[in-house]
N, C-alpha and C positions, 0 to 999 in steps of 0.2 A: 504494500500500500504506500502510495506518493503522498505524503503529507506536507502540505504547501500552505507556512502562514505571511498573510501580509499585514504587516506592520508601516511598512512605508505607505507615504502619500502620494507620489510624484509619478508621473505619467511615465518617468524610464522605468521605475520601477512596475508600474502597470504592463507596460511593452515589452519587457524582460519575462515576470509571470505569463503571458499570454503565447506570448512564442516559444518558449519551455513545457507550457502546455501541449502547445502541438507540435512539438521533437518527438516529446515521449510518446504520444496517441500513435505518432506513425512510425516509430521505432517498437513499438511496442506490437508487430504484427510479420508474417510470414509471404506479406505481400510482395510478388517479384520485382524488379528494381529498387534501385536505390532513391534515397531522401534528398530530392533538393529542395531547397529552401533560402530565397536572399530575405535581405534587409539587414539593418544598423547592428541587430543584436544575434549571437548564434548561426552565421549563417553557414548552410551546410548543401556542400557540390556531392551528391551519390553516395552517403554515410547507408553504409548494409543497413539494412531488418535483423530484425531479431538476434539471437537465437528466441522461437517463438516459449514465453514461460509456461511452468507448468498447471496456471491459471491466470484469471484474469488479474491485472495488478490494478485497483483502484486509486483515484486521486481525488482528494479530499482535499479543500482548502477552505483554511479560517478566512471570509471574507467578510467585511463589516460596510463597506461604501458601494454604492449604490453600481461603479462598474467592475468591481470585483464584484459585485454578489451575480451582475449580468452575463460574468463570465463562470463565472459557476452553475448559473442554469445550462448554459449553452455546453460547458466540456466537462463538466465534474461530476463523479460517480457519489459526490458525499459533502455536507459544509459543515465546518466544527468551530464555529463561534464559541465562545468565552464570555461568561455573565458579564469579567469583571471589566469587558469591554462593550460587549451588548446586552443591555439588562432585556428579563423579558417583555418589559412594557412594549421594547421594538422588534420584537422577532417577526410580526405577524406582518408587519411594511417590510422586511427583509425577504421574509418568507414568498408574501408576493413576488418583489420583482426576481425572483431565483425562478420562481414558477412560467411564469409571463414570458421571463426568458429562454427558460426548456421550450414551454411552446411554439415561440417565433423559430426555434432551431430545430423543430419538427420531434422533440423529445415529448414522452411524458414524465408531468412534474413529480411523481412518486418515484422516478428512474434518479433521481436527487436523493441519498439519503439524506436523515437532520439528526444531530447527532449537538450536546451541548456541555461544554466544560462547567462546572458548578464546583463551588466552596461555601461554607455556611458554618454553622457553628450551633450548636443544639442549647446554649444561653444568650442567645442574639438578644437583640432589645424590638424585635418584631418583625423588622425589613423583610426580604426576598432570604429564605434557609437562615435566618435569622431567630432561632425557636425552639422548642423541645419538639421530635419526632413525628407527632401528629401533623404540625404545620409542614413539616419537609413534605411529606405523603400529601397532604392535600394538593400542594404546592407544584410539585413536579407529577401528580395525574393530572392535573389541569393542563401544564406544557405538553403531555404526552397524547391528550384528548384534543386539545384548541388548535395546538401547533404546530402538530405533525415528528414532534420530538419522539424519538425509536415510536414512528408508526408504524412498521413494519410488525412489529409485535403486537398492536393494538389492533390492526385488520388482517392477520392469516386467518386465513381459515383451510379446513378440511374435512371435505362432507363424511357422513356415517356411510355409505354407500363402499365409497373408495376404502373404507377401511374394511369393510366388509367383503371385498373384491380382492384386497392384498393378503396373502396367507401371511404367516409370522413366521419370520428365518428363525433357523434353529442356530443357537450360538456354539461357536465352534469356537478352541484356542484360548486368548486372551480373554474374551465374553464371559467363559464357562466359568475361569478362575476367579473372574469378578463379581460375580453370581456368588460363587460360593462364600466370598471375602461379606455378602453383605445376609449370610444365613443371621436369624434369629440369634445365635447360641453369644453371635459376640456382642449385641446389642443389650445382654443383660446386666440390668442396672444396679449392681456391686461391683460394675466393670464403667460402667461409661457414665453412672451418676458422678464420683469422686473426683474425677478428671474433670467434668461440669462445674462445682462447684468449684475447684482449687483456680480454677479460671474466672469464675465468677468474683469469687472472693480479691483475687490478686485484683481486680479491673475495680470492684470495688474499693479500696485500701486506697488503688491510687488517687481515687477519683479524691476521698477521704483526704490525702494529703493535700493535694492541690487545691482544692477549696472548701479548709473544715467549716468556715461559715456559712458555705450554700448547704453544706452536711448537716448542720445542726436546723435551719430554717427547713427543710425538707423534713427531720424528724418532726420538730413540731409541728408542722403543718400534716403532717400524718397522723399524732397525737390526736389532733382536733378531729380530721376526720374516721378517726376510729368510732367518733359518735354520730357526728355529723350527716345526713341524710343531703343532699344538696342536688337537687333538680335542674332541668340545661332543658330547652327547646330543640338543643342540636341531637340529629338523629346518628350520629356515629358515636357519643358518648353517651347519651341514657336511652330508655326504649322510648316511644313517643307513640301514644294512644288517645281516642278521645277523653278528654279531660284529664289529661298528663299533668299538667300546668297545677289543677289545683289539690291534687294528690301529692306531687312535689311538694309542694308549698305547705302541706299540711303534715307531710312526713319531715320538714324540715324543721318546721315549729316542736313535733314529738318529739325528735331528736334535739332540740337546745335542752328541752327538758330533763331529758335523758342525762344528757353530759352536765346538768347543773345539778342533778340529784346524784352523780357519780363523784361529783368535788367535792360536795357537802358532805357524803359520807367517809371519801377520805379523810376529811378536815375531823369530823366526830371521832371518826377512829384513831385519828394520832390524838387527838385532845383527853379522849378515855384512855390512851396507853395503852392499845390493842396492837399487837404485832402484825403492822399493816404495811411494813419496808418491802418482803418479800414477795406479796401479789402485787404490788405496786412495781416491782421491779420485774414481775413476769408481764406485768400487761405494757411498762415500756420496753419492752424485750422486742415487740412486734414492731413498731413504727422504726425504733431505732436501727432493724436488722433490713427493714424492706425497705430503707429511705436513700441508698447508696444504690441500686438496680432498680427499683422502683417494679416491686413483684406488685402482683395482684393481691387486692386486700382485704378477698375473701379468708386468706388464714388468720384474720383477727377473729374469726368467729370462734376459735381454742381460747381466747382469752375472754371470752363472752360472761362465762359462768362466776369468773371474779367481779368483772362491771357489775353483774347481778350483785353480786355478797356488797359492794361497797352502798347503791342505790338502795339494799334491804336497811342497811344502818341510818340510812339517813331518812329513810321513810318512818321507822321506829322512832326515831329521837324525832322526830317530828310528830307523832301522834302520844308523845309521853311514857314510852316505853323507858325505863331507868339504866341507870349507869351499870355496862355490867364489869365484870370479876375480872379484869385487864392479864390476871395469870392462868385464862380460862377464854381468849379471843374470840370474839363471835359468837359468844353465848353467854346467857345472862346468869 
């Protein structure tokens, strides 16, 4: 693959890329005679063909200006723009004239792949991959869907017919042993859990060093919603049905309550002298352990039955239940 960036402005540098273009297209074939070619730059009196390669060699060029990009419609097998020269607010005027231009040169414009260099950072302050994970996904199906970026993946198809008409080759040689490399027996998990987490854990630690204060703000923000019920209109984060809205909003309310009757019975319990350090320290066991990988926080429901024991004290001393026997915790 010929990968051709322009960076210069200037018309030699235009006239240089353009007729370097078409050296390679026509050295690039098995065609009898030789290459002539005059003018200013490259010029070339009967330079042989080939030897013909043992596929096609594509040329793909970063072009950003309006007649690079018209010479990309017209000779280029691919364009590989770079966000941090072409954001995507412009791809779609870009996109055009690469198209507009295959068509004048009797090409069609999918015969162009699109293809885009990206950088971002998963604590951005919101921009373009500026975000935690969810924004990048939304962000780049959108380019994938609007813009033609790897459409090629977005529209194969392959009918059920055709698969139904192709028998299935039997793997011979290197296939067999690859088959066998992915039997059940090595997938069991006192073999491929350990190695998961030792990877996990290391990714986590570091994350830990490099920013304990985003470390620490993520635990308690996990703290919080360990009680917290919190409802979203967006349909990729909660489920959304008729009357979502004020189900959310009412399981949110139950939930403040929840967590105010879970502090208050902390508070009662260390105030009576109840040995209350230990389930305190299993239930921030959870936020603190999920807040570096950011697991699912369905596993807070193991810590559920303590929420429960701290909410029973506070609901007691709320209704006049007495102080109990502090060398006898959680019973009166």
């Amino acid at each position: 693959m010929w990968v051709i960036a322009t960076r210069r402005k200037t018309c030699i540098e235009y006239d240089r890329l353009s007729k370097g273009t078409v050296i390679i297209l026509a050295l690039d074939t098995t065609t009898r005679g030789g290459v002539r070619l005059a003018g200013r730059h490259y010029p070339i009196d009967g330079a042989k063909r080939g030897p013909a390669p043992a596929h096609h060699i594509d040329i793909w060029i970063g072009a950003y200006k309006p007649r690079m990009l018209r010479l990309t419609g017209r000779v280029a097998d691919g364009w590989l723009p770079s966000a941090g020269y072409l954001g995507p607010e412009a791809l779609a005027e870009a996109n055009l004239i690469i198209d507009e231009a295959a068509e004048a040169a009797g090409r069609v414009p999918t015969d162009v792949r699109r293809l885009y260099n990206i950088s971002g950072s998963f604590t951005g302050s919101g921009d373009f991959l500026q975000g935690p994970p969810r924004q990048w996904v939304e962000e780049l199906t959108e380019l994938a869907i609007t813009e033609g970026i790897a459409s090629t993946l977005m529209t194969s198809r392959i009918s059920l017919r055709t698969l139904e008409a192709t028998p299935p080759e039997r793997p011979t040689g290197v296939e067999v042993c690859t088959q066998v490399g992915d039997v059940a027996i090595n997938q069991v998990f006192y073999r491929k859990e350990p190695h998961m987490m030792q990877r996990f854990s290391a990714l986590a630690l570091d994350n830990i060093r490099r920013d304990p204060a985003g470390f620490l703000l993520a635990s308690a923000y996990r703290v919080v919603r360990l009680f917290m019920i919190e409802g979203t209109s967006d349909r990729f984060t909660a489920q959304q049905f008729s009357g979502s809205r004020r189900i959310y909003a009412a399981a949110t309310g139950v939930s403040i309550v929840y967590l105010a009757l879970f502090a208050a019975g902390a508070f009662v319990g260390w105030r009576r002298g109840y040995q209350v350090g230990l389930a305190l320290l299993l239930i921030a066991y959870i936020p603190a352990t999920l807040a570096p990988v950011l697991t699912n926080m369905r596993y807070t429901i193991t810590v559920q039955p303590l929420m429960f024991m701290f909410m029973a004290i506070a609901i007691a001393a709320a209704v006049g239940v007495g102080r109990a026997d502090a060398s006898q915790p959680f019973e009166r």
